[in-house]
N, CA and C atoms as a LAMMPS dump frame, in Angstrom:
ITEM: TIMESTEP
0
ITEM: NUMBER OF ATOMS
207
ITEM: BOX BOUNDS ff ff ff
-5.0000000000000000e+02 5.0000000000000000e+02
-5.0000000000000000e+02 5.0000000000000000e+02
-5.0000000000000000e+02 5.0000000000000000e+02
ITEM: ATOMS id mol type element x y z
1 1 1 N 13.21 -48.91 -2.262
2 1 2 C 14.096 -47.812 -1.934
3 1 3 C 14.062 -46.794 -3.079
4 2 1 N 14.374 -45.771 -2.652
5 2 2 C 14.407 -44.747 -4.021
6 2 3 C 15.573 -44.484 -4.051
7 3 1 N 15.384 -44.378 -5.756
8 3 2 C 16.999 -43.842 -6.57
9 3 3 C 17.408 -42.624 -6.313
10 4 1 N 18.575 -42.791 -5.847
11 4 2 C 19.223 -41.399 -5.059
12 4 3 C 19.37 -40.058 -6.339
13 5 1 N 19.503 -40.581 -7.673
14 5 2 C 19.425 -39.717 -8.091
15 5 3 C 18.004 -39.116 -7.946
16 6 1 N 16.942 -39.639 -8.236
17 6 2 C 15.433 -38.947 -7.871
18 6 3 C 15.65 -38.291 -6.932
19 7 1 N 15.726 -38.961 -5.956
20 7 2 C 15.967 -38.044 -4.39
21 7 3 C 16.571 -36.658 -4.265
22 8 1 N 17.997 -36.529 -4.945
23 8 2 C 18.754 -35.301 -5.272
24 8 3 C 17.905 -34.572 -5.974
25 9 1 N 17.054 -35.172 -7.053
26 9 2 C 16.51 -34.094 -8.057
27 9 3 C 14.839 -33.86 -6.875
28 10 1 N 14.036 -34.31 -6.292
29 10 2 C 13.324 -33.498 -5.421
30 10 3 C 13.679 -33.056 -4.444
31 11 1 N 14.874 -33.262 -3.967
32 11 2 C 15.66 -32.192 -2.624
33 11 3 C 15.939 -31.071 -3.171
34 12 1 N 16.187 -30.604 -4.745
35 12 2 C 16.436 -29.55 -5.876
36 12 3 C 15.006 -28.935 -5.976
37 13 1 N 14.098 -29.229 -6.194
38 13 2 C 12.709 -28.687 -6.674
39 13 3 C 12.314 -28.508 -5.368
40 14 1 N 12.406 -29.227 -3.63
41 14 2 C 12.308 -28.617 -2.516
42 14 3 C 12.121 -27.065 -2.493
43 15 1 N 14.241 -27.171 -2.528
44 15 2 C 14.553 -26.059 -2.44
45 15 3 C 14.564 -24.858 -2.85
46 16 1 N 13.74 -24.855 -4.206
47 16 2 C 13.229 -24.399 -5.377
48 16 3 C 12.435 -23.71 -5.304
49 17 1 N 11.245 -24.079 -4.278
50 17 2 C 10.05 -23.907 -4.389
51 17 3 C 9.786 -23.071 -2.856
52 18 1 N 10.968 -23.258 -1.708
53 18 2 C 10.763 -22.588 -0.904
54 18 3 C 11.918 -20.994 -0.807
55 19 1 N 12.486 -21.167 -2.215
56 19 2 C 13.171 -19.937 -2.523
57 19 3 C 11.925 -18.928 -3.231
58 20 1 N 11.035 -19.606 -4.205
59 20 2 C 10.237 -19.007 -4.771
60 20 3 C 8.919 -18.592 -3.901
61 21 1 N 8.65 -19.154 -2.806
62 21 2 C 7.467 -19.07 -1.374
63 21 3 C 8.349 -17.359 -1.168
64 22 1 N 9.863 -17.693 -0.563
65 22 2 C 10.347 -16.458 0.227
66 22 3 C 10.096 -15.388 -0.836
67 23 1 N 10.235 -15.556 -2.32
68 23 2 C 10.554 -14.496 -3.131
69 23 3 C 8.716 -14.041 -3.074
70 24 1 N 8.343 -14.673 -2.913
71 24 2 C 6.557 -14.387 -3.152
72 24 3 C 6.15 -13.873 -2.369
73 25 1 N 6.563 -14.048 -0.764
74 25 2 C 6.128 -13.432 0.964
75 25 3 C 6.83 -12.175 0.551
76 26 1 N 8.1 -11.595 0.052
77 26 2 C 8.929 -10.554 -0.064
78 26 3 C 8.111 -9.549 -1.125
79 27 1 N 7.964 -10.277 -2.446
80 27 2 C 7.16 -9.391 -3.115
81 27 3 C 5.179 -8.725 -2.394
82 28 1 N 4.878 -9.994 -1.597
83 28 2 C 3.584 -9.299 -0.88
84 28 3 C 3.512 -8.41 -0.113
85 29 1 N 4.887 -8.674 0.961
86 29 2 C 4.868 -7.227 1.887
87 29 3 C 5.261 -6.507 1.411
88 30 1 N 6.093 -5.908 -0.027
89 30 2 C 6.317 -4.999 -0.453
90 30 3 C 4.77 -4.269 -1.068
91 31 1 N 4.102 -4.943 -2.052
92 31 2 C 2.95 -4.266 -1.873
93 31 3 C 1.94 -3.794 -1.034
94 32 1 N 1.905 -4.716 0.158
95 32 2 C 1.327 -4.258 1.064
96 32 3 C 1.533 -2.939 1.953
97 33 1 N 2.598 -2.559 2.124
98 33 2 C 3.106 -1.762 2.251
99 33 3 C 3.258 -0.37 1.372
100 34 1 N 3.453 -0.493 -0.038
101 34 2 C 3.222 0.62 -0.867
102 34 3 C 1.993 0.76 -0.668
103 35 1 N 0.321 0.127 -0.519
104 35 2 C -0.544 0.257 -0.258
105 35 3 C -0.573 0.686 0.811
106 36 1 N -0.075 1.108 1.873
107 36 2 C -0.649 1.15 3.062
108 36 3 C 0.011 2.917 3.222
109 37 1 N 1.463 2.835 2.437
110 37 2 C 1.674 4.424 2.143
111 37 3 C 1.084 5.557 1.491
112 38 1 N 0.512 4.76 0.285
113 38 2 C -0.206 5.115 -0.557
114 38 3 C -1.502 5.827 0.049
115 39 1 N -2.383 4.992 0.795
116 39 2 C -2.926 5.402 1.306
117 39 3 C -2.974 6.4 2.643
118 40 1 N -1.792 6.561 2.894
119 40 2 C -1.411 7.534 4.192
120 40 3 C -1.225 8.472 3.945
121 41 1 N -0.613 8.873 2.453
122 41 2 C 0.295 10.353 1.606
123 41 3 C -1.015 10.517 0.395
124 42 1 N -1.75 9.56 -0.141
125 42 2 C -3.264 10.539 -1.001
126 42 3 C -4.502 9.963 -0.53
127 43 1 N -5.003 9.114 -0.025
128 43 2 C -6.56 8.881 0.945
129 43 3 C -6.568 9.854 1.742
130 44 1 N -6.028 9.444 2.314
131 44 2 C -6.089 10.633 4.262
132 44 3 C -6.31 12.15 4.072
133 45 1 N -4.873 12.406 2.908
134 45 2 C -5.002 14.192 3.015
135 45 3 C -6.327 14.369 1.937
136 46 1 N -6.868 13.308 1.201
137 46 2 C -7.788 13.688 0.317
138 46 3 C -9.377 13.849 1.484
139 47 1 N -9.595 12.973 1.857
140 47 2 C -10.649 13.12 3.231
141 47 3 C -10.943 14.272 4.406
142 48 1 N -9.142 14.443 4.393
143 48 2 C -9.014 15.65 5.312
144 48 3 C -9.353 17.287 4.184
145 49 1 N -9.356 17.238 3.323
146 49 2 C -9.77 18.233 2.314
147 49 3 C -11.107 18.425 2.341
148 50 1 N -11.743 17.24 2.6
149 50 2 C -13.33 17.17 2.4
150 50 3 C -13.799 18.209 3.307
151 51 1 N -13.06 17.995 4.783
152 51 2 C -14.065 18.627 5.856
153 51 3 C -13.259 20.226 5.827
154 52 1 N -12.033 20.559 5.366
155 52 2 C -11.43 21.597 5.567
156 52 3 C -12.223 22.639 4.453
157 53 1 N -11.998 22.338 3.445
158 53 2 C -12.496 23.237 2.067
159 53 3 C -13.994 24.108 2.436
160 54 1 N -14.577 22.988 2.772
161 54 2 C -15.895 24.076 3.231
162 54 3 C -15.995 24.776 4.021
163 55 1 N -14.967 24.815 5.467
164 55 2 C -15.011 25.541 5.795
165 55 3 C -14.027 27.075 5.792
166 56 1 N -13.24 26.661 5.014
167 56 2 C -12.514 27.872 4.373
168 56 3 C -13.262 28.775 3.315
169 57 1 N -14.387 27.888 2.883
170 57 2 C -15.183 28.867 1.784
171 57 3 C -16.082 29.714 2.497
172 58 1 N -16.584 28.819 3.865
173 58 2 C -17.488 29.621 4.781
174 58 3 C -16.731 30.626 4.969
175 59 1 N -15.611 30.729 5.635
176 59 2 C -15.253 31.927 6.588
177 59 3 C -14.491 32.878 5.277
178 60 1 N -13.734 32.207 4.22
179 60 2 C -13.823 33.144 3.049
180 60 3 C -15.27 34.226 2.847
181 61 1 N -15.838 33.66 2.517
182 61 2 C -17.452 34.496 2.223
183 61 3 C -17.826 34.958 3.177
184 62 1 N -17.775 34.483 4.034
185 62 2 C -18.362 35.616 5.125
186 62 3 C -17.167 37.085 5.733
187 63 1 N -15.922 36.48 5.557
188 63 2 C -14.81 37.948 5.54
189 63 3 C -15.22 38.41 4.087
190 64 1 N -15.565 38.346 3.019
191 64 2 C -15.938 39.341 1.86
192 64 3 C -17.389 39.91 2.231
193 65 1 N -18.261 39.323 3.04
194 65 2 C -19.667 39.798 3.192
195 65 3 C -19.251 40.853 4.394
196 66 1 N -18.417 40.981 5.016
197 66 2 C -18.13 41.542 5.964
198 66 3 C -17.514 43.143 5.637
199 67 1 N -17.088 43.358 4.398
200 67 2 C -15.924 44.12 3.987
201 67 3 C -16.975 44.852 2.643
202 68 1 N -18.427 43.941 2.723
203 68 2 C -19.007 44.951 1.503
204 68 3 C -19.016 44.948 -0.205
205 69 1 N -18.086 43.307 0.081
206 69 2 C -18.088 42.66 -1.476
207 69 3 C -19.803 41.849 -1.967
């Protein structure tokens, strides 16, 4: 049979260890999540710059080629 005090003291380190699991799942979706914003508010608009810029320089330069600059 086991000594109930043992018993109390791994029903303690149990509970211990599935407070520290929840605190660990809590801290992952929090990063996961700053990652996933992160990437929504500077990836995205940085990509979307890629294809916009050139063509604002096109139609820039060509309204100054137009006007005799």
């Amino acid at each position: 049979m086991i000594d109930p005090e043992l018993l109390a003291k791994l029903e303690e380190i149990s509970a211990k260890a599935d407070k520290a699991y929840r605190a660990a799942e809590s801290v992952r979706k929090y990063l996961f999540w700053t990652g996933v914003i992160t990437v929504a508010l500077i990836v995205l608009p940085l990509i979307g710059l890629a294809f916009v810029i050139p063509q604002f320089i096109n139609s820039y330069a060509t309204a100054l080629s137009g006007i005799g600059l």
